[in-house]
C-alpha positions as CSV (number, residue, x, y, z in Angstrom):
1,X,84.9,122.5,60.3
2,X,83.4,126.4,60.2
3,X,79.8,126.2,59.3
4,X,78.6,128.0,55.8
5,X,77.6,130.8,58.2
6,X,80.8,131.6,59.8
7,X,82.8,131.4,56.2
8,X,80.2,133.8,55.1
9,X,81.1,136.3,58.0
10,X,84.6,135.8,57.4
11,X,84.4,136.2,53.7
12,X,82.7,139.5,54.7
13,X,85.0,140.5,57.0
14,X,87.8,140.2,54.7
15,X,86.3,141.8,51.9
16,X,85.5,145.2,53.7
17,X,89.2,145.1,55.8
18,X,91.4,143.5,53.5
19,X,92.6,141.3,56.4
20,X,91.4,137.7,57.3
21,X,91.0,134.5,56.9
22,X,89.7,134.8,53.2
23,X,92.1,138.1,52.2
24,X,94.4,135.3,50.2
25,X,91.5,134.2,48.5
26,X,90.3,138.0,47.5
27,X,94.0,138.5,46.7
28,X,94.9,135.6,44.6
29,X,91.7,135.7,42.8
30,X,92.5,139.5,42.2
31,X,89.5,140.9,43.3
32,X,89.2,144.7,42.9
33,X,88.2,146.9,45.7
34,X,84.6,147.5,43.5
35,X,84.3,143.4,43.6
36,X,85.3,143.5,47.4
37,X,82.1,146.1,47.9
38,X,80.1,144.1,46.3
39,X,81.0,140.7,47.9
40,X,80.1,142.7,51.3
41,X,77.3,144.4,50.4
42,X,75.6,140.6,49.4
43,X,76.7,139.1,52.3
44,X,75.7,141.7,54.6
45,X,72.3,141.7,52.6
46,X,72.1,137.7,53.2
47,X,73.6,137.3,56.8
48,X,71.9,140.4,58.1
49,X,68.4,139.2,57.5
């Protein structure tokens, strides 16, 4: 089982690339490309610290 970290990163990952484990998620969900920035941007602010 992926730690909370590593679904963080890939949550990230998919929302900046569109591609991933979590781009099903963004795309059921129907996450805009201005939701996608901000998921990054939160995560990056979180994971980068």
């Amino acid at each position: 089982m992926p730690s909370l970290f590593e679904i963080a990163q890939q949550l990230r990952q998919s929302a900046l690339t569109g591609v991933g484990n979590y781009q099903e998620f963004l795309k059921r969900w129907k996450y805009d490309s201005d939701q996608k920035q901000v998921i990054h941007e939160a995560l990056c602010d979180i994971l980068d610290q």
